[in-house]
N, C-alpha and C positions, 0 to 999 in steps of 0.2 A: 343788567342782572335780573331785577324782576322782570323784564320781556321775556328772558329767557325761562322763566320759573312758568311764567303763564302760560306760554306755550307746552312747557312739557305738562304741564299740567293739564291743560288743553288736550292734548295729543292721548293723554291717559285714559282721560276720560270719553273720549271717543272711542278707544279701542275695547276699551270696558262695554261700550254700547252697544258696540259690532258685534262680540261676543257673544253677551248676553242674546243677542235676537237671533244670533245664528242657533244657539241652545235654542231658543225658545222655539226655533220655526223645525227641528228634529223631532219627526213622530215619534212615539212612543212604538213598541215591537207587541205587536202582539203575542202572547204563551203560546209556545208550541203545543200543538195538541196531538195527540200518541194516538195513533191508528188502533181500532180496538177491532182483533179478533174478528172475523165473521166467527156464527156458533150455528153450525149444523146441528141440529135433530134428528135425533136418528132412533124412531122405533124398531126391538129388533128381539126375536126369539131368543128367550135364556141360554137355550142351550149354545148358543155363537158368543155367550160371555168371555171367556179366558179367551179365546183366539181374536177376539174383537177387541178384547183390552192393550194386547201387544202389539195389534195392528194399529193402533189410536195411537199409541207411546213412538212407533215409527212414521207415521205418516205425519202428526204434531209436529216433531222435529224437524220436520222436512221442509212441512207448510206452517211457521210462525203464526200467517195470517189468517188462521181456521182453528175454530174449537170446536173437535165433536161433542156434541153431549148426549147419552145415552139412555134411552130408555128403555129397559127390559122385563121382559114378560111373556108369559103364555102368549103365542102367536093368538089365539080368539079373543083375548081378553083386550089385545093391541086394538086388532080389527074394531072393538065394538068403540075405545075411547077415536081411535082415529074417524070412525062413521060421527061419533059424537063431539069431532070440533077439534080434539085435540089436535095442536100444531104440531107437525112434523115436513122434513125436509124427504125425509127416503122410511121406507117400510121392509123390514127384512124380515120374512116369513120363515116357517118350518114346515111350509106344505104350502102348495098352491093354490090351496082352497079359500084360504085367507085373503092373498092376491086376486085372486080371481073375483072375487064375489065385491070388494072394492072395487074394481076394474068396472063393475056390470053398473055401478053408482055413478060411476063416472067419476074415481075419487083419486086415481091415480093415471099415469103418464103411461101407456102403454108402451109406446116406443122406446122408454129408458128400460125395460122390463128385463130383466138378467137371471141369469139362475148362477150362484155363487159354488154351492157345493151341495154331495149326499151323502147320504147315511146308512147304516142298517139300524133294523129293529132285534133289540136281543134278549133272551129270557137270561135274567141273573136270580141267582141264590146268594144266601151270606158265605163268605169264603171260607169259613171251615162249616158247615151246613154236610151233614150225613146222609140226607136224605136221597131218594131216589130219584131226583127230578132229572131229567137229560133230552126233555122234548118239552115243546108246546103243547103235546096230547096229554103230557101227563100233571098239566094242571087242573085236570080231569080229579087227582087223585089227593092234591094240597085242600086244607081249611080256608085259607084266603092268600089271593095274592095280588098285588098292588101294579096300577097302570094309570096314565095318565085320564083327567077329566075330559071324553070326548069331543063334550062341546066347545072345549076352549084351548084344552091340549093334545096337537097334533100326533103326539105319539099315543093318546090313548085314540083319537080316531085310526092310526093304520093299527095299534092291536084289535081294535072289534072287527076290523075287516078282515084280517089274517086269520082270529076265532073264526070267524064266519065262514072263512075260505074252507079251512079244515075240518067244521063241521059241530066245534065243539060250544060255541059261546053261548047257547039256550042251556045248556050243562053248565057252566060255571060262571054265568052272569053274576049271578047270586053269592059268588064269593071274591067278588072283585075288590078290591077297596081304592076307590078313587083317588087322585093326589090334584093337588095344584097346579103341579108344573111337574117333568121329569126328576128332578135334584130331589124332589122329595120323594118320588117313588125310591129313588136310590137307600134312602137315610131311611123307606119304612124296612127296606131291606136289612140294610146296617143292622139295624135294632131289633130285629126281629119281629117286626109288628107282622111282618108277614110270608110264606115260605118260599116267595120269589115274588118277582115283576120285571116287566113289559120294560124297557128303555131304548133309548138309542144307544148305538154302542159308543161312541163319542162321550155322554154321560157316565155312561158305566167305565167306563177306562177313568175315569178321573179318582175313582176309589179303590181305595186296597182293600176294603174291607169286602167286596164282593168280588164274585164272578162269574165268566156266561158258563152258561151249560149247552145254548142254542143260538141259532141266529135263523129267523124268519125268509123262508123263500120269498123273494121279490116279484113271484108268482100267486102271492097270498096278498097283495097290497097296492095299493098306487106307487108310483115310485116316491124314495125321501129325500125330496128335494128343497133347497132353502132359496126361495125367489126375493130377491133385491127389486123394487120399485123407485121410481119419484113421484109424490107425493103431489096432485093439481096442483095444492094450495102452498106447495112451496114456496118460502120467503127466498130463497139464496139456490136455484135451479140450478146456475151455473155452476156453484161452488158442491154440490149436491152433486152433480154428474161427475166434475171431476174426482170427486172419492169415491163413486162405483166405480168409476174408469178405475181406479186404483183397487179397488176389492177384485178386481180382474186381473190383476196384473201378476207376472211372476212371484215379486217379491209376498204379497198376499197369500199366493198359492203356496211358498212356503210355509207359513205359519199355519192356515187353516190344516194341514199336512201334519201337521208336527201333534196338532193336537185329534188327532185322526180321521177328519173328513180325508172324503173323496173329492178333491178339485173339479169344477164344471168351467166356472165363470164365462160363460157363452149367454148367450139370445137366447131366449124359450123359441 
């Protein structure tokens, strides 16, 4: 009887042993670790905000593994932070002049270079406004009226050129009144700070509070076009191309549409 006790006792504790060493010799699993997002940069003229917002909320959903993140601003104001280091992935201009002059730096991809969409240039007054105005000649005859900062915002560059075309901008330089960016030309409108301005019509469409009275011959200007680049110093090229590819694409070309560009998405 105790032989028989010994041995099972025996036998217990061997299998106790076994065990334990087989637990012991089980690595441990390392944490899963969650794939984080790539995050595209994307410097890009104000005025592509609302259509670029919607376009982001569809292409997100699509693509999990991409986060655009946006930076907006006066296309020259872009240009000077991009000249100055700033990191970006793709550059979306309001004129080509911006593109171009990066390009001359050697600061972008030439061969990714797209033109997305155009525009017009349009003279607005506030929407109940009595006044006379119904031409670019006749702000010959207003106290002041508002346009973008030439040097930084492309629509106050194509209004001096279109003045210039028509003969009138040594006549009414002097009662220009500068803005920031186009959104605020609109708002000096709204308010009355002043008796019309300069916009794109894509801007001006976004407020009830004004309306056009004119729209600028395309004969008066360079054309308005919004050029898409990549960026030399882009961290994520790949994933950077694949979302122009996408800003070219039908589904794209509807939204940009919807908020009143003209569709290009082609090659310059």
């Amino acid at each position: 009887m105790k032989g028989k006790v010994v041995v099972n006792w025996l036998f217990i504790v061997v299998a106790v042993i076994a065990v334990a060493g087989t637990i012991w010799a089980i690595k441990p699993v390392a944490p899963v670790k969650l794939t984080e997002p790539v995050e595209i940069n994307i410097s890009a003229a104000l005025g592509l905000k609302d259509a670029l917002q919607d376009i982001q909320k569809e292409y997100e959903a699509s693509n999990p593994n991409v986060k655009l993140v946006f930076n907006l601003g006066p296309a020259g104001v872009l240009q000077k932070q991009l000249e100055q280091g700033v990191s970006a992935d793709m550059f979306i201009s309001a004129s080509p002049k911006q593109v171009n002059e990066l390009q001359n730096k050697n600061l972008v991809v030439p061969a990714t270079r797209k033109v997305l969409v155009s525009d017009k240039l349009v003279l607005v007054v506030p929407k109940n406004s009595q006044s006379a105005i119904e031409s670019f000649q006749d702000l010959t005859k207003v106290a002041r009226f508002g346009m973008g900062e030439p040097g930084t915002v492309p629509a106050g560059q194509y209004a001096i050129e279109s003045l210039k075309s028509i003969g009138i901008w040594e006549a009414v330089k002097d009662k220009a009144v500068q803005a920031k960016d186009v959104r605020t030309v609109i708002t000096h409108v709204e308010t009355e700070n002043v008796d019309a301005g300069i916009a794109f019509s894509t801007v001006a469409a976004l407020s009830d509070k004004v309306k056009v009275v004119a729209v600028a011959s395309d004969e008066w200007h360079m054309p308005v076009t919004f050029p898409a680049v990549i960026m030399a110093n882009s961290i994520h090229p790949q994933e950077a191309e694949a979302f122009l590819t996408y800003l070219c694409s039908e589904q794209s070309a509807a939204v940009f549409k919807k908020y009143g560009f003209t569709f290009v998405g082609s090659s310059q």
